[in-house]
Gaussian input, Z-matrix of N, CA and C with variables (Angstrom, degrees):
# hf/3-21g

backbone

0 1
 N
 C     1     B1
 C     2     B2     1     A1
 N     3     B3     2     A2     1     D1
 C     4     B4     3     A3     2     D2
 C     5     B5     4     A4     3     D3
 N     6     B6     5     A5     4     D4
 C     7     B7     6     A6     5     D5
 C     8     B8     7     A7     6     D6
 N     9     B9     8     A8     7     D7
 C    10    B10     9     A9     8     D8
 C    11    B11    10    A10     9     D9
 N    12    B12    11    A11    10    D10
 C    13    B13    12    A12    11    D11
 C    14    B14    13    A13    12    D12
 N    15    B15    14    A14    13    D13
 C    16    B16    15    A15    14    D14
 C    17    B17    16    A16    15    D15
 N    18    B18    17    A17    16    D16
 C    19    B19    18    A18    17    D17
 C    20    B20    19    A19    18    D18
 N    21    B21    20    A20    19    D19
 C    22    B22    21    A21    20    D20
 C    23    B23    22    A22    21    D21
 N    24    B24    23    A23    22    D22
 C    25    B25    24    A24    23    D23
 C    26    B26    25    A25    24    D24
 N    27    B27    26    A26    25    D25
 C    28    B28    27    A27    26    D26
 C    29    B29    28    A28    27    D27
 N    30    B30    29    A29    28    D28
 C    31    B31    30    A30    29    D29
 C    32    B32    31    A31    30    D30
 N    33    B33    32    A32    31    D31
 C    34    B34    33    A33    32    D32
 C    35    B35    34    A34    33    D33
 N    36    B36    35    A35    34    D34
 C    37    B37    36    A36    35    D35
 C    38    B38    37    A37    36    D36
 N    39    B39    38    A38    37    D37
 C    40    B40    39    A39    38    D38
 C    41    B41    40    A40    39    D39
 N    42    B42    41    A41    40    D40
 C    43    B43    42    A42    41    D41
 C    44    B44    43    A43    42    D42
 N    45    B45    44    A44    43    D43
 C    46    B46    45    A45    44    D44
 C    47    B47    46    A46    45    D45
 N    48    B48    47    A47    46    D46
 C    49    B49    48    A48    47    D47
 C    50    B50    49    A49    48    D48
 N    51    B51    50    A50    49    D49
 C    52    B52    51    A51    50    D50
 C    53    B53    52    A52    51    D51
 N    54    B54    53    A53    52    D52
 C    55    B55    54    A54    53    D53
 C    56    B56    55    A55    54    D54
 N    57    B57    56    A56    55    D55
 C    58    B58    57    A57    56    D56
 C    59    B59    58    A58    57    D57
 N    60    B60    59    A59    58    D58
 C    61    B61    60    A60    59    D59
 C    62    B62    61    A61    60    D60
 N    63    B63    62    A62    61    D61
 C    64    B64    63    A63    62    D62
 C    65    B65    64    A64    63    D63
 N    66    B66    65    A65    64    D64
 C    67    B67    66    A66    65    D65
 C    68    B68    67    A67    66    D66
 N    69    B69    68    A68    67    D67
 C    70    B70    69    A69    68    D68
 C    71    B71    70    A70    69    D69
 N    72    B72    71    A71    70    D70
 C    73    B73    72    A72    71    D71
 C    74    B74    73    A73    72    D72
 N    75    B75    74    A74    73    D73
 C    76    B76    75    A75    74    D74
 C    77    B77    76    A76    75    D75
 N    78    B78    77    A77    76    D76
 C    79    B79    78    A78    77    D77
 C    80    B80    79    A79    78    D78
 N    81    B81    80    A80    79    D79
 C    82    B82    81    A81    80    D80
 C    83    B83    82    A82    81    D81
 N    84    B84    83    A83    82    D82
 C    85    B85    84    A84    83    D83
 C    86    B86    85    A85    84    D84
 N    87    B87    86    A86    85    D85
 C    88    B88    87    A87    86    D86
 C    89    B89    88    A88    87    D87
 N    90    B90    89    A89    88    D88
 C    91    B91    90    A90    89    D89
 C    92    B92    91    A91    90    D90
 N    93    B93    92    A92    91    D91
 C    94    B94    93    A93    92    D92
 C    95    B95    94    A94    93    D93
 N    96    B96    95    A95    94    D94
 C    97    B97    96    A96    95    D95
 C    98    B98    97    A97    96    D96
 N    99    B99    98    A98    97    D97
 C   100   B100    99    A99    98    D98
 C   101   B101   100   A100    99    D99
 N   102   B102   101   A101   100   D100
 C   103   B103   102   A102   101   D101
 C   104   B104   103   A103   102   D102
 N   105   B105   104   A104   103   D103
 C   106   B106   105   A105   104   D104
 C   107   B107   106   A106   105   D105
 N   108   B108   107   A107   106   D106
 C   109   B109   108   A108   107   D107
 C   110   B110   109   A109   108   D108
 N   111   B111   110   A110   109   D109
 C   112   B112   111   A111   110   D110
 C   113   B113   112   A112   111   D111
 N   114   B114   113   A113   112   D112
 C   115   B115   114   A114   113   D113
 C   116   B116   115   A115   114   D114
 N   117   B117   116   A116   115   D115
 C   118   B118   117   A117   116   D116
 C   119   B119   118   A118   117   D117
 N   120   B120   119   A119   118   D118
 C   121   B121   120   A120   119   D119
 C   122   B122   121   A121   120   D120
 N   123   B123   122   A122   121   D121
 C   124   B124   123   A123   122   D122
 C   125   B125   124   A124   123   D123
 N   126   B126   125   A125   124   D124
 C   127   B127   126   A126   125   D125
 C   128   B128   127   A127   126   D126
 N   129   B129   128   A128   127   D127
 C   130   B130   129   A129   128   D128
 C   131   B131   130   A130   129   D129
 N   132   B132   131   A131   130   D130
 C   133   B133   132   A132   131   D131
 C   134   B134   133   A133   132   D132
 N   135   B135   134   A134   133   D133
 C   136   B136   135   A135   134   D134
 C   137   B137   136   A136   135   D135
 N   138   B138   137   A137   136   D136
 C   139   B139   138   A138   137   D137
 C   140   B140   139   A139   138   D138
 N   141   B141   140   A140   139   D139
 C   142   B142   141   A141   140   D140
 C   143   B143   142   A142   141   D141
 N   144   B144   143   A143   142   D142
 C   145   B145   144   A144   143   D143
 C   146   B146   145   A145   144   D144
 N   147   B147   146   A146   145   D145
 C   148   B148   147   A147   146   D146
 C   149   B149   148   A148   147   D147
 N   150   B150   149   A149   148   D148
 C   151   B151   150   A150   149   D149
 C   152   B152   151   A151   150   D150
 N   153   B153   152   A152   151   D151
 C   154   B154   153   A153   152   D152
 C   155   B155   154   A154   153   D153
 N   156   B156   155   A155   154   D154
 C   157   B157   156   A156   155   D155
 C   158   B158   157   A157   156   D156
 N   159   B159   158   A158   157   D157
 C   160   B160   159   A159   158   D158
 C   161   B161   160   A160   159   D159
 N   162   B162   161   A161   160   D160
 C   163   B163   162   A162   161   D161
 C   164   B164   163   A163   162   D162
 N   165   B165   164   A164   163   D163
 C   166   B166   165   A165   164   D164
 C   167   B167   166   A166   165   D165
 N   168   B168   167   A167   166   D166
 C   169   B169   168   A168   167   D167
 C   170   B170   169   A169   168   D168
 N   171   B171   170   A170   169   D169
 C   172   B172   171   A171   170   D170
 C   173   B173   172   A172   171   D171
 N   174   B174   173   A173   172   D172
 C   175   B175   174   A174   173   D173
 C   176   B176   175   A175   174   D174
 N   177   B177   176   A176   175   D175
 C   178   B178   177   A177   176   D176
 C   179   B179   178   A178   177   D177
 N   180   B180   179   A179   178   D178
 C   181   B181   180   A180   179   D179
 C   182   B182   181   A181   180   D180
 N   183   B183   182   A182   181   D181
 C   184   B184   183   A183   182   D182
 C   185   B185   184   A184   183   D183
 N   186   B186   185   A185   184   D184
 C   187   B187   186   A186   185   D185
 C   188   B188   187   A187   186   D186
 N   189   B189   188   A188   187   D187
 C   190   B190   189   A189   188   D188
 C   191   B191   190   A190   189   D189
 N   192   B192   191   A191   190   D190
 C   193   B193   192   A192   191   D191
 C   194   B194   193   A193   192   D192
 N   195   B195   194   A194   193   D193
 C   196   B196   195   A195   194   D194
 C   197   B197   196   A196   195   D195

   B1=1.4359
   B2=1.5294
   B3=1.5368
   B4=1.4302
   B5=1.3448
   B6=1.2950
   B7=1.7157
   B8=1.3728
   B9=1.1319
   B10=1.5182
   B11=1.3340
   B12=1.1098
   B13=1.8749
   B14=1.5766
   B15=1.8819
   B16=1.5843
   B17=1.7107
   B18=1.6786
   B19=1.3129
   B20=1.9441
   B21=1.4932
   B22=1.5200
   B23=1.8178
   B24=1.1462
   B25=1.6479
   B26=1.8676
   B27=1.4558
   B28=1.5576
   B29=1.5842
   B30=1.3318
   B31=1.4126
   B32=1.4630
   B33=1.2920
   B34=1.5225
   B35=1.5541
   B36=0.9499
   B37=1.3974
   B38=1.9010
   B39=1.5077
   B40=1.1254
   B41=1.6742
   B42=1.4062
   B43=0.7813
   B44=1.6661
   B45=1.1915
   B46=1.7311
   B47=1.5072
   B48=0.9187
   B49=1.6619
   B50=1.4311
   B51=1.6824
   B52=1.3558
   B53=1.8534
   B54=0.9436
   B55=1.5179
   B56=1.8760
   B57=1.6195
   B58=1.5484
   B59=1.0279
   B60=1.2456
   B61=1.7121
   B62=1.4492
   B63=1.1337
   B64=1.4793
   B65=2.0187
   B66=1.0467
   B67=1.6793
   B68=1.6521
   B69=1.2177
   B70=1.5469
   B71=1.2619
   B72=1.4155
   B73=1.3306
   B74=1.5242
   B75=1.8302
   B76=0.8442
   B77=1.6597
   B78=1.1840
   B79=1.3639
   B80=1.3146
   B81=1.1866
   B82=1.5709
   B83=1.5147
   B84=1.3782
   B85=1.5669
   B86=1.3058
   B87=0.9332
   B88=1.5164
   B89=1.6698
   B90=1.8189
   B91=1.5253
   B92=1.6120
   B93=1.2723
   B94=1.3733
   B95=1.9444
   B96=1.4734
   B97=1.4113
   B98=1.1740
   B99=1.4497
   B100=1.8292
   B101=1.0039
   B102=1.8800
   B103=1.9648
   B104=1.9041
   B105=1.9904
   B106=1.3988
   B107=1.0888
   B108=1.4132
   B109=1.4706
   B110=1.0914
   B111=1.3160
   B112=1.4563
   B113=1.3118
   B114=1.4653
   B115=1.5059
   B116=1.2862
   B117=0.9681
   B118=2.1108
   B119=1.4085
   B120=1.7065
   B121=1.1260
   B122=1.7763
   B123=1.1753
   B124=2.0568
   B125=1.9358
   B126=1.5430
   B127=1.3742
   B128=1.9709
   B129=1.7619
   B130=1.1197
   B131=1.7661
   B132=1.1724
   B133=1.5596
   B134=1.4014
   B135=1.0701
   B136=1.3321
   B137=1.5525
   B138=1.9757
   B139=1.4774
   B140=1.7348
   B141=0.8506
   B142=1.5173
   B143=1.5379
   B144=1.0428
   B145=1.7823
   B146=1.1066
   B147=1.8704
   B148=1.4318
   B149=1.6973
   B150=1.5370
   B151=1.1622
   B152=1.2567
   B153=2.0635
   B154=1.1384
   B155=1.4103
   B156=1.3345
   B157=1.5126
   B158=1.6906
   B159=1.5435
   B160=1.3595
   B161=1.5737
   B162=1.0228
   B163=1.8724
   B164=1.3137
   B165=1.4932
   B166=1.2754
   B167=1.3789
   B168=0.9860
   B169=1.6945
   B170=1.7355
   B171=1.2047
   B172=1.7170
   B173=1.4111
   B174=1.3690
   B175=1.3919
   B176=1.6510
   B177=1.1872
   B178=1.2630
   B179=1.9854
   B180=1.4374
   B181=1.5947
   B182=1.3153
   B183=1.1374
   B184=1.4985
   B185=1.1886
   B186=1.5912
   B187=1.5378
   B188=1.6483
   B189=1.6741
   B190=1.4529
   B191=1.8797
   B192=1.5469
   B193=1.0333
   B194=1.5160
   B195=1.1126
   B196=1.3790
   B197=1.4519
   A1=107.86
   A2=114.58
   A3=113.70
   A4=121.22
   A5=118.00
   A6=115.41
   A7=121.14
   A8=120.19
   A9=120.81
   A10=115.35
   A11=138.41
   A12=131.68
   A13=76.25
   A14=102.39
   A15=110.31
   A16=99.12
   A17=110.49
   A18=91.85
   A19=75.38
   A20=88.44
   A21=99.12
   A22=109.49
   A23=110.80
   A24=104.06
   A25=102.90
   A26=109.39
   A27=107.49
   A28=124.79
   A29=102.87
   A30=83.11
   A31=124.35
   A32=106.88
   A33=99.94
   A34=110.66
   A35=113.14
   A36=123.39
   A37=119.51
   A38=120.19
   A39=135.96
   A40=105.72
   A41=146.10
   A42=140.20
   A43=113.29
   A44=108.92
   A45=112.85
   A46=109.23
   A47=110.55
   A48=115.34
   A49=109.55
   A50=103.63
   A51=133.64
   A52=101.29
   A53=116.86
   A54=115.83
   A55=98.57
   A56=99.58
   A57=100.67
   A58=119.35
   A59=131.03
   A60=163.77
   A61=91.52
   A62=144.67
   A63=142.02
   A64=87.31
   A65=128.70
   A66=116.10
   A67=110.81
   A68=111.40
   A69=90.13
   A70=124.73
   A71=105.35
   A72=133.30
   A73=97.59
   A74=116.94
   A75=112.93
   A76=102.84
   A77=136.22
   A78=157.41
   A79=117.67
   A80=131.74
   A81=104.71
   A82=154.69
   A83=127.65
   A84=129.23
   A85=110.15
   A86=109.56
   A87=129.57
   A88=106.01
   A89=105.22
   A90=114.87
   A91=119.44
   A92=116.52
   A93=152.62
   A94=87.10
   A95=124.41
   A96=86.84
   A97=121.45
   A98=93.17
   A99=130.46
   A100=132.24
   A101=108.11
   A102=113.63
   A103=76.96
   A104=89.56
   A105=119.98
   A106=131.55
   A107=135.88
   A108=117.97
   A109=140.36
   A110=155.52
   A111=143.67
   A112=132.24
   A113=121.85
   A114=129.24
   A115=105.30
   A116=128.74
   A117=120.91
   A118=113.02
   A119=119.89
   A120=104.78
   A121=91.54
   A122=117.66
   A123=134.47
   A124=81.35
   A125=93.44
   A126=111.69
   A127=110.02
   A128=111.07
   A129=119.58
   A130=117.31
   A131=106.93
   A132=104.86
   A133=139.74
   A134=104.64
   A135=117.27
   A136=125.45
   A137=104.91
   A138=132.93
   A139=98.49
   A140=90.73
   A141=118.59
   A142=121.09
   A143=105.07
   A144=114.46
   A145=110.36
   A146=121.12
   A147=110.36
   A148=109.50
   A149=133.54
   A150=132.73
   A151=88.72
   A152=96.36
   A153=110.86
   A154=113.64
   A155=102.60
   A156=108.79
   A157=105.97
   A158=112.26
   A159=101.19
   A160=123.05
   A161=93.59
   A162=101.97
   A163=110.31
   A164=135.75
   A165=146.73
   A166=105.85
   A167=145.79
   A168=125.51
   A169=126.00
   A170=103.85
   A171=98.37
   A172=114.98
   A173=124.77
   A174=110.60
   A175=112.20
   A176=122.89
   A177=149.58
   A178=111.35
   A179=101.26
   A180=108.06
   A181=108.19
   A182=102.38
   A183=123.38
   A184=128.19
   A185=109.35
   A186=118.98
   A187=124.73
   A188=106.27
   A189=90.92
   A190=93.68
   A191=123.08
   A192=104.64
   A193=106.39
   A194=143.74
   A195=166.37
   A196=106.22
   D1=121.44
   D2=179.17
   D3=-95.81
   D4=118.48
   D5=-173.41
   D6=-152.77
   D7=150.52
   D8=-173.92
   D9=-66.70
   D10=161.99
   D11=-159.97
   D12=-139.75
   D13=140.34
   D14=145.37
   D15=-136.30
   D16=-168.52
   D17=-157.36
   D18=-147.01
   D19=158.99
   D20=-178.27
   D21=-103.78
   D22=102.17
   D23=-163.13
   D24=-81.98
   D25=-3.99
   D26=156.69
   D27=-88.22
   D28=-51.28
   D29=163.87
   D30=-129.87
   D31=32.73
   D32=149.59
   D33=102.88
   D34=-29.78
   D35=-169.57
   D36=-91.36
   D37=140.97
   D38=-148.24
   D39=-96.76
   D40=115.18
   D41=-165.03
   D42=-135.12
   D43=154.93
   D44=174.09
   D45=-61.48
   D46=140.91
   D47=178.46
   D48=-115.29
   D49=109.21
   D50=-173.10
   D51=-77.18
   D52=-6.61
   D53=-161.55
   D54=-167.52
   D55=69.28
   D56=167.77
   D57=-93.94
   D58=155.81
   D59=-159.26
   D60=-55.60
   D61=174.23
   D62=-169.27
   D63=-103.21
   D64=-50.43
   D65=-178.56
   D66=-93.51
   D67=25.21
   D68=174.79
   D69=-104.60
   D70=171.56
   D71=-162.80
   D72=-30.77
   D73=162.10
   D74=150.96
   D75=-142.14
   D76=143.06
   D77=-143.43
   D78=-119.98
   D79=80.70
   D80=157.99
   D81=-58.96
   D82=76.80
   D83=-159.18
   D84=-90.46
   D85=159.73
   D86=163.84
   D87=-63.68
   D88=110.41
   D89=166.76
   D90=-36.33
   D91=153.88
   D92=165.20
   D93=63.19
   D94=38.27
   D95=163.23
   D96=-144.31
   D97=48.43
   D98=172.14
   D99=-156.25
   D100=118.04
   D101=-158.00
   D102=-87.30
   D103=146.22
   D104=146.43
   D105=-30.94
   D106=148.07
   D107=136.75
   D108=-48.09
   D109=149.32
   D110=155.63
   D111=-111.08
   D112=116.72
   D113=-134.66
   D114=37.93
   D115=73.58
   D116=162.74
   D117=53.17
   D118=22.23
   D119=-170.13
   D120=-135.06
   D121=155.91
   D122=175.84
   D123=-55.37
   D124=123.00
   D125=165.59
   D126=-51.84
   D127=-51.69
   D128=-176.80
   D129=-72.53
   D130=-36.06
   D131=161.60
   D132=-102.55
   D133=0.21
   D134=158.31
   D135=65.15
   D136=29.80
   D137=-161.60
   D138=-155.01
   D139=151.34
   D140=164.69
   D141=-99.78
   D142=-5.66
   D143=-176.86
   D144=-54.88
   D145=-49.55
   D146=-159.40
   D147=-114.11
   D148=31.07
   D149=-165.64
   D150=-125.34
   D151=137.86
   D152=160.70
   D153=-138.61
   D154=-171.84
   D155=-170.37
   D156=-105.71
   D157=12.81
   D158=161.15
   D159=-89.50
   D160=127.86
   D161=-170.40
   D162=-95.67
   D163=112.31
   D164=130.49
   D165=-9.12
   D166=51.95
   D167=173.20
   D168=-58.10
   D169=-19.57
   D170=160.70
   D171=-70.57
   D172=-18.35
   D173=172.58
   D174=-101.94
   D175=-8.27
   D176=158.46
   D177=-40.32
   D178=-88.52
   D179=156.29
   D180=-1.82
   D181=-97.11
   D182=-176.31
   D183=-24.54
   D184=-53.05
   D185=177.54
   D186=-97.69
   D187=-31.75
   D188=-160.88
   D189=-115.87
   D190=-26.79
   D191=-144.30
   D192=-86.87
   D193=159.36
   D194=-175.17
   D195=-64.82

């Protein structure tokens, strides 16, 4: 599954990016094991304040990629 990655720098957690940067990354992960954003905002915090589109990819590897 190919999709843009952003990252929640409050709490940590890796999410689909409903609204990516015009050049960013795109990722291939393994389906169903990453919730969306909702309205442009971290499902768990419920803001847009602290997500970005810079991706950690050493911790990336590990968890999401295929």
């Amino acid at each position: 599954m190919k999709v843009n990655l952003c990252a929640c720098n409050y709490c940590c957690n890796y999410f689909i990016d409903t609204n990516p940067q015009v050049d960013a990354k795109v990722y291939d992960i393994r389906p169903n094991i990453l919730k969306e954003l909702v309205d442009h905002k971290c499902p768990n915090c419920k803001t847009d304040d602290y997500l970005t589109d810079n991706i950690n990819e050493n911790e990336l590897i590990f968890i999401l990629i295929k």
